[in-house]
PQR file of N, CA, C, O and H, with PARSE charges and radii, in Angstrom:
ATOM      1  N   UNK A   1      36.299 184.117  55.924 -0.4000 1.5000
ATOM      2  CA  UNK A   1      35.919 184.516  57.251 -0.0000 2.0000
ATOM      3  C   UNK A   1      34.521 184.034  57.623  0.5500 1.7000
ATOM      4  O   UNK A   1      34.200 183.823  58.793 -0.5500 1.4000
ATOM      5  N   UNK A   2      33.594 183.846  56.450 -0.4000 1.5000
ATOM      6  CA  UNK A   2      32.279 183.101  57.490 -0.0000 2.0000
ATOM      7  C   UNK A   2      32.665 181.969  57.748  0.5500 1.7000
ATOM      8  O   UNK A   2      31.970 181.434  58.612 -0.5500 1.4000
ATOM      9  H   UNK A   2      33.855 184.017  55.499  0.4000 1.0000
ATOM     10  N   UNK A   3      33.554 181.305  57.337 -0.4000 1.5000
ATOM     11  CA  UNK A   3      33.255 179.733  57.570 -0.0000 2.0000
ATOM     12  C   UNK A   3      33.714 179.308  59.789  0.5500 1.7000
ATOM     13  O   UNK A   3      33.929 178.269  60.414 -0.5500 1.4000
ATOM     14  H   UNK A   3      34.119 181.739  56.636  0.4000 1.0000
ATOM     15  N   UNK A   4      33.631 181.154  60.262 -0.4000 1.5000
ATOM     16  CA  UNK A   4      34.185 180.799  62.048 -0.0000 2.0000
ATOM     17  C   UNK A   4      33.462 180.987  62.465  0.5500 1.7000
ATOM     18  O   UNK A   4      32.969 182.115  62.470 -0.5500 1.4000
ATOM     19  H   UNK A   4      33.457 181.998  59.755  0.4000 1.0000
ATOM     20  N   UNK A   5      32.861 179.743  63.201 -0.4000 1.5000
ATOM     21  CA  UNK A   5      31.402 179.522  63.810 -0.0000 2.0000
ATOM     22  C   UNK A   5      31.579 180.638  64.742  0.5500 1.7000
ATOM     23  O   UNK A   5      32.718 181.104  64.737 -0.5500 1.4000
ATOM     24  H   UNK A   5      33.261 178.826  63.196  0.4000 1.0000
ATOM     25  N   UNK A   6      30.700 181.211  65.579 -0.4000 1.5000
ATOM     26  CA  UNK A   6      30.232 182.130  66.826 -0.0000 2.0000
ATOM     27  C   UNK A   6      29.625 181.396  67.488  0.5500 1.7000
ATOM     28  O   UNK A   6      28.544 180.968  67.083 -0.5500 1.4000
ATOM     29  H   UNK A   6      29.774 180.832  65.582  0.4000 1.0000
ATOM     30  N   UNK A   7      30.171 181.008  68.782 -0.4000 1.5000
ATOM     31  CA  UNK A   7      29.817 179.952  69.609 -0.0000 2.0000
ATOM     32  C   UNK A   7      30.138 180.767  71.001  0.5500 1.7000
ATOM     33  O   UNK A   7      31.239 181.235  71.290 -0.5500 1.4000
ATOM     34  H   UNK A   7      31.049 181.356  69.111  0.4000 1.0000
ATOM     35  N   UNK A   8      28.752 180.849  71.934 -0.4000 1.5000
ATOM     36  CA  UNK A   8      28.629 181.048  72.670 -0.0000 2.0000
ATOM     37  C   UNK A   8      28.514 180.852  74.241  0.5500 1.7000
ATOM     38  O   UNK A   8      28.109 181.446  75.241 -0.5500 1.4000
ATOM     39  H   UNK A   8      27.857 180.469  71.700  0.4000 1.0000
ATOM     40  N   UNK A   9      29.211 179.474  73.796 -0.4000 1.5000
ATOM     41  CA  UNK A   9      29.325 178.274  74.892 -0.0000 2.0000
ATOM     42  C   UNK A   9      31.153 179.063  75.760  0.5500 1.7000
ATOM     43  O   UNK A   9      32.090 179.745  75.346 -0.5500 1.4000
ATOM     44  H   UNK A   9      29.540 178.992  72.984  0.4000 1.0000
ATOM     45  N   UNK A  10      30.746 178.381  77.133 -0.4000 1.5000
ATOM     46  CA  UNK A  10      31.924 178.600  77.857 -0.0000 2.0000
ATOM     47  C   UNK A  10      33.173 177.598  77.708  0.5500 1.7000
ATOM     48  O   UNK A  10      32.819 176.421  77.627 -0.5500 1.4000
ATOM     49  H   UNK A  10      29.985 177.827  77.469  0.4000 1.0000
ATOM     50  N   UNK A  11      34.565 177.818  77.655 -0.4000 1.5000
ATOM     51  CA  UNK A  11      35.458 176.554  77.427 -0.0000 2.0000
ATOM     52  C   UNK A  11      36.109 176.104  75.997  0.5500 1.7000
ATOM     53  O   UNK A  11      36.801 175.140  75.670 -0.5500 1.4000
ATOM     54  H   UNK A  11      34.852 178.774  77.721  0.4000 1.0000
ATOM     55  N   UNK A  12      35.643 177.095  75.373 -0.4000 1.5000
ATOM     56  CA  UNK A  12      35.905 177.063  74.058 -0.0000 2.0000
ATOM     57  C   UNK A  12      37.559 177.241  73.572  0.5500 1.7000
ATOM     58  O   UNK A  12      38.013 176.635  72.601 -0.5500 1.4000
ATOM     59  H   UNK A  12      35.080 177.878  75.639  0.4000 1.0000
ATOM     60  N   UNK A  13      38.129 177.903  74.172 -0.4000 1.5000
ATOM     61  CA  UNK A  13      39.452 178.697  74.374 -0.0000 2.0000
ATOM     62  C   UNK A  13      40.208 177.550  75.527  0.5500 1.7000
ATOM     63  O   UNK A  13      39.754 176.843  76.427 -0.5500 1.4000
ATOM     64  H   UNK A  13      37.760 178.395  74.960  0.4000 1.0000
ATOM     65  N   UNK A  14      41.405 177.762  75.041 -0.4000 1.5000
ATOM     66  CA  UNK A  14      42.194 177.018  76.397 -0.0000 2.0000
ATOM     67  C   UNK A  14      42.548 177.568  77.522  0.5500 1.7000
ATOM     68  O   UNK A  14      42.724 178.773  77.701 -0.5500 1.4000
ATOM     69  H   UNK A  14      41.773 178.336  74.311  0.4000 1.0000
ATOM     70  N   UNK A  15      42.654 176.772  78.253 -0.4000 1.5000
ATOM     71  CA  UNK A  15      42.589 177.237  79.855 -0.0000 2.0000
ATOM     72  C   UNK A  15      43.553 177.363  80.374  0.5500 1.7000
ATOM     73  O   UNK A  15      44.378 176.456  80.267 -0.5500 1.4000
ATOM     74  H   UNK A  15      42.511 175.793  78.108  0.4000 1.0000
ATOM     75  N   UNK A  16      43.864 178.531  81.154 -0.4000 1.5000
ATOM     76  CA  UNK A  16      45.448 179.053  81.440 -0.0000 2.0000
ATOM     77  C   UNK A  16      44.791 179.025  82.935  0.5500 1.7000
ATOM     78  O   UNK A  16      43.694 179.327  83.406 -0.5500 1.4000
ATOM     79  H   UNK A  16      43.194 179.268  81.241  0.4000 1.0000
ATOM     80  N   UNK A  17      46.134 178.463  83.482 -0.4000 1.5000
ATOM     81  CA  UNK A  17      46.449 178.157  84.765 -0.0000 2.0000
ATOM     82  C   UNK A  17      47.851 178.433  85.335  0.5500 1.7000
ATOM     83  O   UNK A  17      48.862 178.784  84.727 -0.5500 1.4000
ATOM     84  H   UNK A  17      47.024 178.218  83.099  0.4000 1.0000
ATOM     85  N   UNK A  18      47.690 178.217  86.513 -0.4000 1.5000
ATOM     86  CA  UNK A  18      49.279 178.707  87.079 -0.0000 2.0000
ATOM     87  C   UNK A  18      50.341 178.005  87.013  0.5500 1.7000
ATOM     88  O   UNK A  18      51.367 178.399  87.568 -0.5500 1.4000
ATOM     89  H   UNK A  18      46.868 177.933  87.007  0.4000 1.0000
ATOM     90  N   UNK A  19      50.296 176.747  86.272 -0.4000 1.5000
ATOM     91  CA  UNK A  19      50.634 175.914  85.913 -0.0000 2.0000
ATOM     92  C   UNK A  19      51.164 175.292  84.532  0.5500 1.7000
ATOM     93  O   UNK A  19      51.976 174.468  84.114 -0.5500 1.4000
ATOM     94  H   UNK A  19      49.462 176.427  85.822  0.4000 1.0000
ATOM     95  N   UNK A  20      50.236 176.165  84.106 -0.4000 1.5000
ATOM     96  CA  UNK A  20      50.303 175.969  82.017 -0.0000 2.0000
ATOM     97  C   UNK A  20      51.785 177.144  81.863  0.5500 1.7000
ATOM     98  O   UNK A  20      51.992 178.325  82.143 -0.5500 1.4000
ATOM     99  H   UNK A  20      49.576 176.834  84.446  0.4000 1.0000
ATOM    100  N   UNK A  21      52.631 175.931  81.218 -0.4000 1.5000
ATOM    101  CA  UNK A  21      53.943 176.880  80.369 -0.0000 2.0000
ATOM    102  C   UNK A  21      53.175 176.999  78.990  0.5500 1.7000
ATOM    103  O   UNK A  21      52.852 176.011  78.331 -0.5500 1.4000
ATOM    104  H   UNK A  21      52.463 174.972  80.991  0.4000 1.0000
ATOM    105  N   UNK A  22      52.832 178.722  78.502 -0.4000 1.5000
ATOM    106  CA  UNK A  22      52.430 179.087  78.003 -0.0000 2.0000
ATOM    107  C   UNK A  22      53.621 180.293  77.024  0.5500 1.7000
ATOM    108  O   UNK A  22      53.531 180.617  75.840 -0.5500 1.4000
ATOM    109  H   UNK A  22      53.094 179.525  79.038  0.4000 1.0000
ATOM    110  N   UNK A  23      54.521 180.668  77.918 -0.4000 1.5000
ATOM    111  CA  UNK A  23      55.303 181.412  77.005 -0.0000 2.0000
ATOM    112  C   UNK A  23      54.737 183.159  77.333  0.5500 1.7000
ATOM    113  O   UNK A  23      55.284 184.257  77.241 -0.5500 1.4000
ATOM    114  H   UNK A  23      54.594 180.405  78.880  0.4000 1.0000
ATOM    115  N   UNK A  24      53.581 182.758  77.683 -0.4000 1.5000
ATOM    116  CA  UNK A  24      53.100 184.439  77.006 -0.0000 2.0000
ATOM    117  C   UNK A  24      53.040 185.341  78.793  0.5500 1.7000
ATOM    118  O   UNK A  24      52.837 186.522  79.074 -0.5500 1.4000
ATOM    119  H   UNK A  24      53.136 181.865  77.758  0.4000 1.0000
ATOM    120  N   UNK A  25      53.299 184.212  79.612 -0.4000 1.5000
ATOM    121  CA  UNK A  25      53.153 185.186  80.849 -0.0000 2.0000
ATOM    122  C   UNK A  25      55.070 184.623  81.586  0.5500 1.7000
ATOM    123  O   UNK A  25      55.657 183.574  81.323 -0.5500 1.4000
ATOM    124  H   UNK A  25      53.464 183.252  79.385  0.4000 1.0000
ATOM    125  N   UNK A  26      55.540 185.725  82.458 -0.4000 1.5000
ATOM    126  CA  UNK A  26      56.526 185.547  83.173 -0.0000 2.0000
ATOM    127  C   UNK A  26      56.190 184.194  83.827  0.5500 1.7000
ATOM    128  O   UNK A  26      55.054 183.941  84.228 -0.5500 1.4000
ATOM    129  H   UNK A  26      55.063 186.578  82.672  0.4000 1.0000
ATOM    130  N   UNK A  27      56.987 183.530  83.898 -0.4000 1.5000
ATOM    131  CA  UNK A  27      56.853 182.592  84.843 -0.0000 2.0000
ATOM    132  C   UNK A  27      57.744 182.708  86.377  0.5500 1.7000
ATOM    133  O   UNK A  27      58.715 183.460  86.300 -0.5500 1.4000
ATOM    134  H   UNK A  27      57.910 183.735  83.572  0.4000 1.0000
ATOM    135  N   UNK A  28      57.604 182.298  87.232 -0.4000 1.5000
ATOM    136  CA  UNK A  28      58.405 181.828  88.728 -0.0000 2.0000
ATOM    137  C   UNK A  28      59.780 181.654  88.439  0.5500 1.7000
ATOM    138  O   UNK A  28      59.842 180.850  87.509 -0.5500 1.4000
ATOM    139  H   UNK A  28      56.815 181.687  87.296  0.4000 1.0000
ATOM    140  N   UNK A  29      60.783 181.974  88.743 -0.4000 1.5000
ATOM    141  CA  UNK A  29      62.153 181.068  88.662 -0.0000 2.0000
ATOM    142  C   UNK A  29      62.229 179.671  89.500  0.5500 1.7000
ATOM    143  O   UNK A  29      61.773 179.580  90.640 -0.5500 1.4000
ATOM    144  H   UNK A  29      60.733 182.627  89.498  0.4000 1.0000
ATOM    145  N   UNK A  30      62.693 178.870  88.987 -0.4000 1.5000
ATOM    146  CA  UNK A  30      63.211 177.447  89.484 -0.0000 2.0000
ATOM    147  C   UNK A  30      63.522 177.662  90.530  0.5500 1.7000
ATOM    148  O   UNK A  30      64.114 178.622  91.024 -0.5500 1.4000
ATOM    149  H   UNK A  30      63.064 178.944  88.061  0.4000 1.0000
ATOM    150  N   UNK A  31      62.955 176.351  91.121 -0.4000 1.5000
ATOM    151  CA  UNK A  31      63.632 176.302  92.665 -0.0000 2.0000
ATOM    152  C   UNK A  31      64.402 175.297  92.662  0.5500 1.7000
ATOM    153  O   UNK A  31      64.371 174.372  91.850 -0.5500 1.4000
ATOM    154  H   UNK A  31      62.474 175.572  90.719  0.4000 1.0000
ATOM    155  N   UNK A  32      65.350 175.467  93.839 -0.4000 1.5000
ATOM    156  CA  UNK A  32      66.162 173.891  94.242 -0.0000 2.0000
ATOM    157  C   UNK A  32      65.853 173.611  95.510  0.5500 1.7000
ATOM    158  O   UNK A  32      65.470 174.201  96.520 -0.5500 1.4000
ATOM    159  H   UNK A  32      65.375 176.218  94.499  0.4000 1.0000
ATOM    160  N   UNK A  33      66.182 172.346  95.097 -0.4000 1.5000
ATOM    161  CA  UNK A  33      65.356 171.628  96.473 -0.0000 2.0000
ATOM    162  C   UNK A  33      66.041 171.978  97.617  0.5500 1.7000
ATOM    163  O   UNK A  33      67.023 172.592  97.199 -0.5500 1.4000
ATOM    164  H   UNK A  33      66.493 171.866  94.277  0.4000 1.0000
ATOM    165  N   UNK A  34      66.104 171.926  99.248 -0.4000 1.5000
ATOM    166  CA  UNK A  34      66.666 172.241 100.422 -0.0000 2.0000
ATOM    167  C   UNK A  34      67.874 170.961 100.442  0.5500 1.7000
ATOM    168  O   UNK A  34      67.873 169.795 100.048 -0.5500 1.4000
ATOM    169  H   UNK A  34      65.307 171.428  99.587  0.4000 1.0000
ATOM    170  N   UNK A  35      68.766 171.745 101.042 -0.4000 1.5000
ATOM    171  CA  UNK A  35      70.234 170.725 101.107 -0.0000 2.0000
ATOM    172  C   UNK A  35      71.221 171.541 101.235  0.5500 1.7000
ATOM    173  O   UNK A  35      71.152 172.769 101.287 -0.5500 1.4000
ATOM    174  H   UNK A  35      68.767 172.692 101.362  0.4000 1.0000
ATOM    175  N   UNK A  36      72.366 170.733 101.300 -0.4000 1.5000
ATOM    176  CA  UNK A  36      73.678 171.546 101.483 -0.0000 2.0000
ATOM    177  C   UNK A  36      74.374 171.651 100.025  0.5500 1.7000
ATOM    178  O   UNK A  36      74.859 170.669  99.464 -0.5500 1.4000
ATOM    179  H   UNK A  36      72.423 169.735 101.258  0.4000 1.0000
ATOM    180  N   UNK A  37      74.365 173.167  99.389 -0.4000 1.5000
ATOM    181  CA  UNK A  37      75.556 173.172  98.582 -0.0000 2.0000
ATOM    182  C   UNK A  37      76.676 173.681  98.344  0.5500 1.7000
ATOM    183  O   UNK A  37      76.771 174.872  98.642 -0.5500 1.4000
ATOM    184  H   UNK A  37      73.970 173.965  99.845  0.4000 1.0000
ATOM    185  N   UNK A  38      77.459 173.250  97.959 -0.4000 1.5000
ATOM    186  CA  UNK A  38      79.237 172.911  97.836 -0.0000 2.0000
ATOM    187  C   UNK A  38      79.012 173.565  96.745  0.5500 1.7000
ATOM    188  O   UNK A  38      77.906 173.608  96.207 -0.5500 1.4000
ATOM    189  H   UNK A  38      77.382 172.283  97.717  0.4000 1.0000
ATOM    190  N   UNK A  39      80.725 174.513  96.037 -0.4000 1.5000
ATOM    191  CA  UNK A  39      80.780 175.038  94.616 -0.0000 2.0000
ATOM    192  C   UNK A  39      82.236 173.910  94.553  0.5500 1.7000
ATOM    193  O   UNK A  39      83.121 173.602  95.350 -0.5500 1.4000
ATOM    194  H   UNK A  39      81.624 174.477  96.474  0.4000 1.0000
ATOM    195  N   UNK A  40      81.844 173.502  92.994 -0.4000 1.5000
ATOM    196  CA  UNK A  40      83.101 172.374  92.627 -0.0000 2.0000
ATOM    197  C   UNK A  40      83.908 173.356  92.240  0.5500 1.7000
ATOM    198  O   UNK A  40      85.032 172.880  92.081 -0.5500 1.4000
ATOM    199  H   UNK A  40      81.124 173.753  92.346  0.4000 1.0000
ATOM    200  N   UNK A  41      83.875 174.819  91.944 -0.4000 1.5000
ATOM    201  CA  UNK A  41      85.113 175.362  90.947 -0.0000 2.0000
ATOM    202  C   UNK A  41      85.964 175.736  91.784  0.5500 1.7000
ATOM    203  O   UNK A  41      87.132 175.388  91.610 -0.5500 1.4000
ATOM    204  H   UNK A  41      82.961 175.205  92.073  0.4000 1.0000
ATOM    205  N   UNK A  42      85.586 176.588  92.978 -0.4000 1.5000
ATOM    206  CA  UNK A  42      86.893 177.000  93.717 -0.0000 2.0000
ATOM    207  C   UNK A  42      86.721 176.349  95.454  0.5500 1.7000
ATOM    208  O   UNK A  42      87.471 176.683  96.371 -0.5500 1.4000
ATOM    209  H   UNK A  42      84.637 176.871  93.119  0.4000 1.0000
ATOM    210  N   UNK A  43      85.524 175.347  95.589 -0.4000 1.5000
ATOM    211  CA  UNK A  43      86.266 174.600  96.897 -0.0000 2.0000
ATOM    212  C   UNK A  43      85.691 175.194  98.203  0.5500 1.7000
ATOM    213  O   UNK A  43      85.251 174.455  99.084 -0.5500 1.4000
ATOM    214  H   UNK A  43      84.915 175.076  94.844  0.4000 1.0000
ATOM    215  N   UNK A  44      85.698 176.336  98.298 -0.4000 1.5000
ATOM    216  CA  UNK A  44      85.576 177.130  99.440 -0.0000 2.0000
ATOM    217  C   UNK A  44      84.122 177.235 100.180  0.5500 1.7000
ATOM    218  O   UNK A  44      84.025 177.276 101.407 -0.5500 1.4000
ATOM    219  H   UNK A  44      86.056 176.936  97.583  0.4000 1.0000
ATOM    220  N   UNK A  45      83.252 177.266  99.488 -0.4000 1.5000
ATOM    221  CA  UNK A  45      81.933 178.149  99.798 -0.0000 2.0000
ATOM    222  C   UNK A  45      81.136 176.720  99.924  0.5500 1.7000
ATOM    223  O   UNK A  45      81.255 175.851  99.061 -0.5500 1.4000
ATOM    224  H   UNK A  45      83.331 177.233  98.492  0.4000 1.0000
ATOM    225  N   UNK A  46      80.177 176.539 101.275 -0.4000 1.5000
ATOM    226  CA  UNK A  46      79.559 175.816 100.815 -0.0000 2.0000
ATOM    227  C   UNK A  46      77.623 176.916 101.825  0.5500 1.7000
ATOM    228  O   UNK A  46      77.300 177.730 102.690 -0.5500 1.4000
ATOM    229  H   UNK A  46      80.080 177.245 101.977  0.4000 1.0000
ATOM    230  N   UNK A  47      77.334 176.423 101.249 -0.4000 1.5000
ATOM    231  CA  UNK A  47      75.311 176.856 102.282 -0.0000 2.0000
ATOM    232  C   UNK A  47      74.454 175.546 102.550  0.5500 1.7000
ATOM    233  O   UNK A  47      74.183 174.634 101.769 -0.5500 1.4000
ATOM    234  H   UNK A  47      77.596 175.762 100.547  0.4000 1.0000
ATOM    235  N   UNK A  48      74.249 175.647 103.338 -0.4000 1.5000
ATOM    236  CA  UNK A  48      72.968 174.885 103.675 -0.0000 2.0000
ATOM    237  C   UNK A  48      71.476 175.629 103.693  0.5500 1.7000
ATOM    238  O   UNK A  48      71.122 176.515 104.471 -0.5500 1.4000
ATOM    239  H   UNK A  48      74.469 176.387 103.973  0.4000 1.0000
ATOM    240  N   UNK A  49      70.665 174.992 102.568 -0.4000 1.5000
ATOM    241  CA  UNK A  49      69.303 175.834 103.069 -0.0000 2.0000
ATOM    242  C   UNK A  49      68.734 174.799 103.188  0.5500 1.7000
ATOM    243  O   UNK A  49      69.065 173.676 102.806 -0.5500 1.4000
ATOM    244  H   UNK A  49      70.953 174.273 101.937  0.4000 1.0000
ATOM    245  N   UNK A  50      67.245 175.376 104.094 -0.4000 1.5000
ATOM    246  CA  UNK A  50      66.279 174.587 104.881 -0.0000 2.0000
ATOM    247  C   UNK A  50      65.166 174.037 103.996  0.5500 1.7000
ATOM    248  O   UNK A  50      64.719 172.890 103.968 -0.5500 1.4000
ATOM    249  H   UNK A  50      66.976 176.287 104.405  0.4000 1.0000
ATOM    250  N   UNK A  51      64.757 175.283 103.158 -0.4000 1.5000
ATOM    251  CA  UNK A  51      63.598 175.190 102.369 -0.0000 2.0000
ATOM    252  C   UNK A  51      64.094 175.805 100.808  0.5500 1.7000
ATOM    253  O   UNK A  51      65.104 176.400 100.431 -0.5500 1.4000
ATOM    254  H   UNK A  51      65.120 176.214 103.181  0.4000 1.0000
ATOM    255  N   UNK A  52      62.955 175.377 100.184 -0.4000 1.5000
ATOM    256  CA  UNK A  52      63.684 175.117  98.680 -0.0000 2.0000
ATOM    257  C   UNK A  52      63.732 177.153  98.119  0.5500 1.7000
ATOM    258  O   UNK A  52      62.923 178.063  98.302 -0.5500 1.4000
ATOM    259  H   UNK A  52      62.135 174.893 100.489  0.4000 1.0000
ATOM    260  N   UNK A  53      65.104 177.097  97.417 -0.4000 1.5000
ATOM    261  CA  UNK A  53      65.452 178.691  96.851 -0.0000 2.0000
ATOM    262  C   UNK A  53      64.985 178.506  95.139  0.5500 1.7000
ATOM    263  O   UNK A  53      64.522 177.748  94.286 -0.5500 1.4000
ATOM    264  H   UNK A  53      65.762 176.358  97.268  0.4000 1.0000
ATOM    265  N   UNK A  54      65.410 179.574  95.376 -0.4000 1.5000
ATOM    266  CA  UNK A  54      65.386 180.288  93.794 -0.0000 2.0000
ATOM    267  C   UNK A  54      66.897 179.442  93.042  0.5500 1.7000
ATOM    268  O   UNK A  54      67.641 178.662  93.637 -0.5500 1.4000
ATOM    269  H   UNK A  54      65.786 180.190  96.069  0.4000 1.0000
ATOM    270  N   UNK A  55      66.972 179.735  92.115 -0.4000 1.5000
ATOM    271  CA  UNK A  55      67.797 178.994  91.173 -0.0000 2.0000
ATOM    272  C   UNK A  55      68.995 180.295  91.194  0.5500 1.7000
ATOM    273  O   UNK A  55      70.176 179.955  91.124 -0.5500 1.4000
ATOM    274  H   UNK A  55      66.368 180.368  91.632  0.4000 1.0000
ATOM    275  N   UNK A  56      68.659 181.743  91.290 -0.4000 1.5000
ATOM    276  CA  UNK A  56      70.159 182.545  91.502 -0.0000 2.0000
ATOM    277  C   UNK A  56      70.634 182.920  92.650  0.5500 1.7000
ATOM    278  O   UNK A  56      71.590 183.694  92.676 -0.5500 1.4000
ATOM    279  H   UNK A  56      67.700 182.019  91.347  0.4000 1.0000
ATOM    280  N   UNK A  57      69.862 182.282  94.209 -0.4000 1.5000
ATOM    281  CA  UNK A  57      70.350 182.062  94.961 -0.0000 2.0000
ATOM    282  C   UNK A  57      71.596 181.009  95.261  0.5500 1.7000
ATOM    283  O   UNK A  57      72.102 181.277  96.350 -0.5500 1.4000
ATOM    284  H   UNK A  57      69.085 181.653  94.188  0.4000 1.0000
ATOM    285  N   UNK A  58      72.092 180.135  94.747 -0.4000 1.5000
ATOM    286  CA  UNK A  58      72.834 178.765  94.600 -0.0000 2.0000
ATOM    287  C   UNK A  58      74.451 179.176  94.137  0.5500 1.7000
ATOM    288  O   UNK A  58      75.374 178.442  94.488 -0.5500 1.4000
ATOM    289  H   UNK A  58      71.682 179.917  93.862  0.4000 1.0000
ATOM    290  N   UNK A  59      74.692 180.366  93.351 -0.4000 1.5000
ATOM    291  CA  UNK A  59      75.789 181.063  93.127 -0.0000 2.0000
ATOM    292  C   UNK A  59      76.755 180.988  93.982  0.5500 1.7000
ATOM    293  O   UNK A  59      76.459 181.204  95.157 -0.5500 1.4000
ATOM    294  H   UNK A  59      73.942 180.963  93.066  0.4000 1.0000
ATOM    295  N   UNK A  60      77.676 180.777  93.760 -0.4000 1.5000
ATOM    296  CA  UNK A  60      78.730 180.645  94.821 -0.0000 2.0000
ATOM    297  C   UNK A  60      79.327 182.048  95.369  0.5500 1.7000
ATOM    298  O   UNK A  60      80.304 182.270  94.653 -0.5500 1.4000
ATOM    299  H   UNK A  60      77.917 180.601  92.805  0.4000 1.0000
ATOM    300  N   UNK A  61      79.223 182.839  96.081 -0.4000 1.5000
ATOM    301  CA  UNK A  61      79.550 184.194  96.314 -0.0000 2.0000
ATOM    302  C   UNK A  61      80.849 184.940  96.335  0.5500 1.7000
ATOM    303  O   UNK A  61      81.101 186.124  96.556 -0.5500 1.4000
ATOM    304  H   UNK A  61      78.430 182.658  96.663  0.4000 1.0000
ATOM    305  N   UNK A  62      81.767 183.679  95.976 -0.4000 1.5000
ATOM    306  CA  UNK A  62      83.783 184.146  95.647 -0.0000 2.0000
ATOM    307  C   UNK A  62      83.723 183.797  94.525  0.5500 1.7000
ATOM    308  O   UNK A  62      84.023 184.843  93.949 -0.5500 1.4000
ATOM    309  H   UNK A  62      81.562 182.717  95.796  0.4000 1.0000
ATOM    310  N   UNK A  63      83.500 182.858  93.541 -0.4000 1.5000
ATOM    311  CA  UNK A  63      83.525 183.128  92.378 -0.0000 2.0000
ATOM    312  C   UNK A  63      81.816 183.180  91.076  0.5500 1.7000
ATOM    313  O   UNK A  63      81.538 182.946  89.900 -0.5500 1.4000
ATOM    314  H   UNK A  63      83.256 182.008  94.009  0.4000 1.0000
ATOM    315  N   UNK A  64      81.405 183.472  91.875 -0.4000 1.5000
ATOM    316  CA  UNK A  64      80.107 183.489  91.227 -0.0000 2.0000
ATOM    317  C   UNK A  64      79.567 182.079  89.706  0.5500 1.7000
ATOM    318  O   UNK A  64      78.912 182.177  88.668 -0.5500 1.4000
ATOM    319  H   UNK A  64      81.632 183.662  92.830  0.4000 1.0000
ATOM    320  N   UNK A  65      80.369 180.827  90.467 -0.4000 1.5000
ATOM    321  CA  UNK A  65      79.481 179.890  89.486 -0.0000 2.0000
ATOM    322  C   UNK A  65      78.377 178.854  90.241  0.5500 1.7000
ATOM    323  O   UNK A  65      78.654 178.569  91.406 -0.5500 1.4000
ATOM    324  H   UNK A  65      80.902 180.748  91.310  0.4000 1.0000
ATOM    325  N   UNK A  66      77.366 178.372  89.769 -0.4000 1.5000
ATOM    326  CA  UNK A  66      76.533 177.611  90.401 -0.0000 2.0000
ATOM    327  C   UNK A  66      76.900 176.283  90.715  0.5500 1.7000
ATOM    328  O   UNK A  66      77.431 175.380  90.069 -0.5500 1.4000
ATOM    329  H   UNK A  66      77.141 178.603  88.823  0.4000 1.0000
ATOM    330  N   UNK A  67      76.335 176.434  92.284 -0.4000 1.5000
ATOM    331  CA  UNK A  67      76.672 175.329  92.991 -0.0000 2.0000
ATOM    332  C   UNK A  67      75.976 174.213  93.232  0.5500 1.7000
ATOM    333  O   UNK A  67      74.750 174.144  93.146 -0.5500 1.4000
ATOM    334  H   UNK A  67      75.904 177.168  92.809  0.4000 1.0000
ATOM    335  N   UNK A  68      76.803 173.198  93.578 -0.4000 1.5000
ATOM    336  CA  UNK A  68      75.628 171.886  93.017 -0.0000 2.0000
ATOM    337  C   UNK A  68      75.325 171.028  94.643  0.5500 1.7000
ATOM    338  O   UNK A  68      76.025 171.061  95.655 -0.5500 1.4000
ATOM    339  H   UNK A  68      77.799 173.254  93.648  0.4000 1.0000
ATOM    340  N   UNK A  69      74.186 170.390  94.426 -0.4000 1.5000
ATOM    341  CA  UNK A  69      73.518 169.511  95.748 -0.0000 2.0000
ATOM    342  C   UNK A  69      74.529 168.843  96.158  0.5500 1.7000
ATOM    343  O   UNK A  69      75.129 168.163  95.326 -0.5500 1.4000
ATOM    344  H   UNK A  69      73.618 170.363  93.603  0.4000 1.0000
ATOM    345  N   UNK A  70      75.012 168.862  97.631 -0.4000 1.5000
ATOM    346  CA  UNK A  70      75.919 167.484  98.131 -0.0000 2.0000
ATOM    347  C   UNK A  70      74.754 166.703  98.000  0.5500 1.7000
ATOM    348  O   UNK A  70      73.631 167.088  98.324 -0.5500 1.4000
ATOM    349  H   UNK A  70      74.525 169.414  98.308  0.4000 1.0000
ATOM    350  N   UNK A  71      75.072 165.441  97.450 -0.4000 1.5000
ATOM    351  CA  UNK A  71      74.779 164.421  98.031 -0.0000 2.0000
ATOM    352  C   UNK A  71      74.513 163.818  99.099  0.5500 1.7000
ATOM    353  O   UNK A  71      75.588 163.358  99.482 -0.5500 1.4000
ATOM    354  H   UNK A  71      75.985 165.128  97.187  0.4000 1.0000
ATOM    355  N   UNK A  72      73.564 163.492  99.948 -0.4000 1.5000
ATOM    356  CA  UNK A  72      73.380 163.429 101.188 -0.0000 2.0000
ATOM    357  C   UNK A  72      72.653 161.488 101.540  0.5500 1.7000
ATOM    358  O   UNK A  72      71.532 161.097 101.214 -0.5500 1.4000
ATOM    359  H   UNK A  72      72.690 163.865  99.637  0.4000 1.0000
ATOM    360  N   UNK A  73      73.811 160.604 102.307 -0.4000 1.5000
ATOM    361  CA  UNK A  73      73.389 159.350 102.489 -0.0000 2.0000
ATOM    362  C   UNK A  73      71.677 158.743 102.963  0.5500 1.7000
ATOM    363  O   UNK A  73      71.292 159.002 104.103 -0.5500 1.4000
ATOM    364  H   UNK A  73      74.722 160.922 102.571  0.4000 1.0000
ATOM    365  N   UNK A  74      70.974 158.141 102.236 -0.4000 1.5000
ATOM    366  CA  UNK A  74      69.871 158.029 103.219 -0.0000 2.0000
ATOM    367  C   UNK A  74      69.587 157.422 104.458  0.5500 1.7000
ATOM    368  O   UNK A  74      70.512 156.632 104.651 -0.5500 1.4000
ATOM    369  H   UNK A  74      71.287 157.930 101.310  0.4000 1.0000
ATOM    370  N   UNK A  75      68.926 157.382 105.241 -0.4000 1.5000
ATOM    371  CA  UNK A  75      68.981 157.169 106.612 -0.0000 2.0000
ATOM    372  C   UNK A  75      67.952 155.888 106.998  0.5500 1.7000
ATOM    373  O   UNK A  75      67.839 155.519 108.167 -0.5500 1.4000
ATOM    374  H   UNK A  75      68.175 158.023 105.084  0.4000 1.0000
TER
END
């Protein structure tokens, strides 16, 4: 145990940001980007959002599996 210097300088420690995947704090859930999505399993359901959701928003709401980005042509 003596050989841990005591250093009184700032920066010494790593720097946690809102940004750093660290493990030790909750993080945000995933977003998806804005678009129209379609569910491939049962066909029926599709949403369009404007601005980007949460990742358990995307669920398909008749059979509850996640739904994927149409594809959309560029312009």
């Amino acid at each position: 145990m003596n050989d841990i210097s005591r250093s009184n300088s700032t920066g010494a420690g790593p720097v946690l940001t809102k940004f750093s995947n660290t493990g030790c704090c909750p993080s945000e859930p995933a977003k998806k980007p804005p678009g129209t999505y379609i569910c491939i399993e049962c066909g029926d359901a599709h949403i369009t959002f404007r601005t980007a959701v949460d990742e358990y928003k995307v669920k398909c709401p008749k059979c509850n599996t996640m739904m994927v980005r149409k594809p959309t042509p560029l312009t």
